[in-house]
C-alpha positions, 0 to 999 in steps of 0.5 A, spaced: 515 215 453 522 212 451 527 216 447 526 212 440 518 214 438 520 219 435 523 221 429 526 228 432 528 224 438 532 219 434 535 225 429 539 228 436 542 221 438 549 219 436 549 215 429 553 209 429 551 208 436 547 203 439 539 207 444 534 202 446 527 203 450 525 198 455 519 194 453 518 190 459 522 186 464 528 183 459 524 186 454 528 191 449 527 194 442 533 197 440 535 202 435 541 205 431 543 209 425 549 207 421 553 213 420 553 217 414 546 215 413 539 217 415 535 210 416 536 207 423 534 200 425 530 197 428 532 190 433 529 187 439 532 183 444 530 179 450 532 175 455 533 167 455 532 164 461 534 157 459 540 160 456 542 165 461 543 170 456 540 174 451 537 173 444 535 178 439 533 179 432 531 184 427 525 187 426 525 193 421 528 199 417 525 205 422 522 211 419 526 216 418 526 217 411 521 212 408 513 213 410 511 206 414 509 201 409 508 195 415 513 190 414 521 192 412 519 200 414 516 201 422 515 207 426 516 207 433 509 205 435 508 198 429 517 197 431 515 195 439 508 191 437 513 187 432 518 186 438 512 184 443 510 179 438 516 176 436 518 176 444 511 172 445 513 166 440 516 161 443 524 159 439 521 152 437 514 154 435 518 160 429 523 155 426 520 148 426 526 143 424 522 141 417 521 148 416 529 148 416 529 142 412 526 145 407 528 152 405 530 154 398 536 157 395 530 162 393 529 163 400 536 164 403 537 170 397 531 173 399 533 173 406 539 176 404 537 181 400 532 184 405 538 183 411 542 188 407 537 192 405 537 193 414 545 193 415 548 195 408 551 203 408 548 204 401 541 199 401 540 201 393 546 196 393 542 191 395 538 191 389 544 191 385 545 183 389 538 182 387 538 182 380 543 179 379 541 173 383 535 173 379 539 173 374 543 168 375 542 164 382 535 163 382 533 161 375 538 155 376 538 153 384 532 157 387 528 151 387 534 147 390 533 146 396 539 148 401 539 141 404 540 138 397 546 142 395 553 138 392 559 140 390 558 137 384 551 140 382 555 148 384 561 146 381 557 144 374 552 151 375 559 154 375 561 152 369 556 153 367 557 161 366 562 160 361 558 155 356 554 161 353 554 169 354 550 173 359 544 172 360 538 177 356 535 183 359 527 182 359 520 181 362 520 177 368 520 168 367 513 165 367 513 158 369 516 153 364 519 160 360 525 157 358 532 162 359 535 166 353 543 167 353 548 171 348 551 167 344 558 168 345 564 170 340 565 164 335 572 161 337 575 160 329 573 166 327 575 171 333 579 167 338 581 173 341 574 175 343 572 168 345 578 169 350 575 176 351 568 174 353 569 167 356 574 172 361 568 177 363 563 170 363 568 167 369 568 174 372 561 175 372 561 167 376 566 169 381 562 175 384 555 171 382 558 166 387 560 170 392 553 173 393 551 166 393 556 163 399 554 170 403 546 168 403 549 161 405 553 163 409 547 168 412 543 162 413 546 159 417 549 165 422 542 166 422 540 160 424 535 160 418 538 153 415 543 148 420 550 149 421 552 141 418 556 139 412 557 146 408 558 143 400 559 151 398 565 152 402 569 147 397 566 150 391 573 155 388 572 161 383 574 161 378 582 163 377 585 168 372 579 172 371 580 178 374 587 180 370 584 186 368 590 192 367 591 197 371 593 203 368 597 207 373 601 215 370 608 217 371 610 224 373 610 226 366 603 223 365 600 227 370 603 233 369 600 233 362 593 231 365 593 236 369 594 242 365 590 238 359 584 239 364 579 245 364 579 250 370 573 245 375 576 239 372 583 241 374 582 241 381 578 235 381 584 231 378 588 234 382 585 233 389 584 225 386 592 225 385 593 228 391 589 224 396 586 217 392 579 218 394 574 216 391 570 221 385 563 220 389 568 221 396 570 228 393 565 231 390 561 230 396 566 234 401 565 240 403 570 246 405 569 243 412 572 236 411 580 240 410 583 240 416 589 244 415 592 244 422 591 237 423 594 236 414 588 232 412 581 231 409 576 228 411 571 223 406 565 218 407 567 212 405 564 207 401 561 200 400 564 195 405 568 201 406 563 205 409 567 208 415 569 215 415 576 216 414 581 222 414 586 222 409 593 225 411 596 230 405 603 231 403 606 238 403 604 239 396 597 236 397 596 241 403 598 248 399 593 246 395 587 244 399 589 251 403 589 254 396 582 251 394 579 254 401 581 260 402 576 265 402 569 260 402 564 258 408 565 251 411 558 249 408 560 250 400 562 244 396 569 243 396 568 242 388 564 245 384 561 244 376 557 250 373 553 251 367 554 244 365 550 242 358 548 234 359 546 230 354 539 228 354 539 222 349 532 224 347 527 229 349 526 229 358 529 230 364 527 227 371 528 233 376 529 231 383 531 237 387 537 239 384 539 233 380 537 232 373 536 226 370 537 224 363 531 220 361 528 218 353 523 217 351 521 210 353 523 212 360 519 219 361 513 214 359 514 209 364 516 213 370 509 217 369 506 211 369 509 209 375 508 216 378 501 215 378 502 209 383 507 212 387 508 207 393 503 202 389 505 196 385 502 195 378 504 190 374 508 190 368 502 188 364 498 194 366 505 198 364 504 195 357 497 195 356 498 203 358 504 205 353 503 201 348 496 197 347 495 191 342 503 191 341 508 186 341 513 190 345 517 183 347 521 185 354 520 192 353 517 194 359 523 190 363 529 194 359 526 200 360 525 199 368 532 197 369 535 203 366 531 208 369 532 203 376 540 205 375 539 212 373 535 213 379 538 210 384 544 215 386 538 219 388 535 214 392 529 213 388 527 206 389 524 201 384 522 194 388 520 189 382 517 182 384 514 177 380 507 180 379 510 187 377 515 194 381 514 199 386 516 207 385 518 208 392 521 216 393 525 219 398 521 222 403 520 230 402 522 228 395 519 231 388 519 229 382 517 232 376 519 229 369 520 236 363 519 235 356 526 238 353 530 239 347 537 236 345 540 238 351 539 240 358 541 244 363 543 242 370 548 240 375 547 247 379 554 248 382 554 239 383 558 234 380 553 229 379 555 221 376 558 222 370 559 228 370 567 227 369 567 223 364 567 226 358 571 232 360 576 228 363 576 223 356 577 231 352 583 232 357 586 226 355 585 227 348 588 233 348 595 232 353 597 226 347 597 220 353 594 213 353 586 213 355 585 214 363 579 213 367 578 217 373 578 211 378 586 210 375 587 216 378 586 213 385 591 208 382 596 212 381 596 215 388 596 208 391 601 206 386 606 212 389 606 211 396 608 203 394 613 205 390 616 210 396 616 204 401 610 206 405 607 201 410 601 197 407 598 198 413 598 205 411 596 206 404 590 201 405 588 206 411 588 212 406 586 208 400 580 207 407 581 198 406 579 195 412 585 191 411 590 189 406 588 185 402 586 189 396 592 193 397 596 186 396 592 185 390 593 190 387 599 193 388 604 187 392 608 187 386 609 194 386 611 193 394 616 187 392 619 191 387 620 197 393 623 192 397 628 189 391 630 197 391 631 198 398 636 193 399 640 194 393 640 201 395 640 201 402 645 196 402 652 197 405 658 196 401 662 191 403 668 190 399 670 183 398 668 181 392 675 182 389 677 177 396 673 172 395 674 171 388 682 170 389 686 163 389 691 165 394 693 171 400 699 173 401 697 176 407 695 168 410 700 164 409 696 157 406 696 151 410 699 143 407 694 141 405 692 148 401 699 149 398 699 142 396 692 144 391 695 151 390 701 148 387 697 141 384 694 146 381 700 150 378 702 143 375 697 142 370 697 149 368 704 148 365 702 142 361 703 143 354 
């Protein structure tokens, strides 16, 4: 057997790595774990011989956490018999040209979708691009066919964002179901509000356009539509709508900030200060992530940014992280939250493993049912008719399910919706247990789980008599800090760990031309000549005629009354 088929084998091999077993002559099933993840994936490539080179594609998620389900999960054994079987279709007999023709907007959203529920660092993101695809994207155009996409129509969808309000939450649309929108703020009686919200509702366009351009885009690398007249590319976002504030502290800010935190709190505040890492990126450190002798911590990354990065200290930051490991074991937690009271919001937690997860009422209820189809797909009406029979209970059902979809995910808990209803799918060996509570709940066992640090964090500000701050702007003012001192873009996006520097001149290219206006009226050599060039004549340099003739012209007219 080959060293893919099974999963302790794949476990041992290095992440970030390409492995392949040989499935014949040309034949290859190829496999690899991103690093910082567990889920590999499965890709076959074979040899074209009329091309001369080789051919791949990508079959499936591995096995690695999730149980097979046959289609996006595979083991080793359903991986391989789906490479043979793509191998044995002929590349004319899987894409015919009027299959290409007649692709959908809805087809290449769903492509993209499962493409990055493969390739994507965090998958649970990939239902983020879903919703709000479903949202916005298919209602409109994914009945469109790709090859009948116009500037105009894009444009006119577009725009058409800022007519109304967002979209309201609920069930899924049936046929004919016409869309419902807020209405947005009324313009003579509240114009800041309108501005306000034709603001976000643009913003809201743009990041629905770039998951419609990315889908394309996909289609199109992948051979799923042809590469011709791309009306997308001419479709801009619009301008202006991402002039959100950007709060950044001074000294004095930060050092009130500081001594305003509680003991955990302050360390957590501190170390954001002195590295500009992400909250999720420090509180899933460990002691063994501080490197003392090389001045640096390390951190896994996020999103796009998912490659591991090692942060360089400051002196100052250095004494501090060497202060806050001193005396511990390398597997501990670098920061800690003990005895923490979370708010429940009604009467039920969600445990999985140490996580405990606020839940109410309606989301106890739904997620009980859904526990008892665990990996099975129930329909919201079935929902419904269990919960609350011979109800109108509206969009209920839908509401609920995208509350729990937002607070279950950081625990990889999945909920796949379709048309005809959702899915709970749990991470392997997980357990679920949802407890009837009181008030409160107790939890966190030694984690800073998601929105931990909100509310100590909002007392701290509160208490050190400084504007309203949010722990991202604490990553802000680090950034912030290294431009003002003229550090290298380069640099700061390497700590900030941006691919390249592009957000870092979005965001702080204003900071970086005040740096350089600094520099030169500082650094600057003086010359001395002001007082020169602003003199007429030189008694050092005798003037020439023509020279004296002006001089003594001049002096004429002066002596005139």
């Amino acid at each position: 057997m080959g060293k893919l088929d099974s999963r302790t084998k794949r476990k041992a091999l290095e992440p970030g790595k390409y492995h392949q077993d040989a499935l014949g002559e040309g034949l290859y099933l190829r496999y690899r774990r991103p690093e910082g993840m567990e889920t590999g994936t499965w890709t076959a490539r074979r040899m074209d011989e009329s091309k001369g080179k080789l051919i791949q594609a990508r079959i499936g998620d591995a096995d690695d956490i999730l149980t097979s389900d046959g289609n996006r999960v595979l083991t080793y054994v359903e991986a391989r018999k789906a490479t043979e079987a793509w191998a044995a279709t002929p590349p004319e007999e899987a894409k015919s040209e009027d299959t290409v023709a007649g692709v959908t907007v809805k087809d290449v959203i769903n492509a993209y979708v499962e493409d990055a529920r493969s390739t994507r660092k965090d998958p649970r993101t990939a239902e983020d691009s879903l919703q709000a695809a479903e949202a916005n994207i298919i209602p409109a155009l994914g009945h469109i066919k790709v090859a009948d996409l116009t500037v105009e129509g894009l444009k006119g969808w577009l725009t058409s964002f800022i007519s109304h309000g967002g979209l309201k939450t609920g069930r899924k649309r049936k046929v004919g179901e016409p869309v419902e929108y807020r209405v947005l703020p009324d313009p003579v009686k509240d114009q800041e509000a309108y501005f306000a919200a034709v603001k976000r509702r643009k913003s809201s366009a743009n990041r629905t356009l770039a998951i419609l351009k990315g889908a394309l885009n996909l289609a199109v690398e992948n051979k799923l539509i042809p590469k011709g007249e791309l009306p997308w590319a001419d479709v801009p976002p619009f301008k202006g709508a991402a002039g959100q504030r950007m709060r950044f502290l001074d000294v004095h800010e930060v050092q009130a900030l500081v001594k305003a935190c509680d003991p955990e709190l302050r360390l957590l505040v501190s170390a954001a200060l002195f590295t500009g890492a992400r909250y999720g990126e420090l509180t899933k450190a460990k002691v063994k992530d501080f490197d003392p002798s090389n001045g640096s911590l390390r951190v896994d990354g996020k999103g796009k940014d998912s490659r591991v990065r090692h942060i360089f200290l400051s002196d100052e930051g250095l004494e501090f992280f060497k202060f806050l490991v001193a005396g511990r074991g390398k597997g501990e937690p670098l920061f800690t939250h003990h005895d923490v009271e979370r708010q429940t919001g009604a009467s039920a937690v969600a445990a999985i493993g140490e996580a405990q997860i606020p839940l109410s009422s309606a989301e106890a209820a739904v997620l009980e049912v859904l526990q008892g189809m665990a990996g099975n797909r129930i329909t919201y009406r079935q929902i419904e008719d269990t919960l609350w029979p011979g109800e109108k209970v509206g969009r209920r059902a839908i509401n609920t399910l995208d509350q729990l979809r937002r607070k279950l995910q950081d625990e990889g808990v999945t909920l796949r919706r379709g048309d005809e209803g959702v899915c709970l799918v749990l991470p392997e060996g997980a357990h679920l247990v949802i407890r009837i509570m009181a008030a409160k709940a107790q939890g966190g066992k030694g984690r800073w789980q998601k929105h931990d640090v909100r509310a100590p964090l909002a007392k701290a500000v509160e208490r050190a008599k400084i504007e309203p701050v949010v722990f991202h702007e604490l990553r802000h003012t680090y950034a912030s800090d290294l431009i003002k001192r003229g550090v290298q873009l380069m640099i700061v996006a390497d700590q900030l760990g941006h691919v390249d520097t592009r957000m870092v001149e979005k965001h702080y290219g204003h900071l970086a031309q005040a740096t350089k206006r600094d520099a030169i009226r500082i650094g600057a050599t003086v010359l001395g000549i002001i007082g020169q060039a602003h003199r007429e004549d030189d008694e050092s340099d005798e003037p020439g005629p023509k020279a004296a003739r002006m001089i003594q012209a001049r002096k004429g007219r002066g002596t005139k009354t």
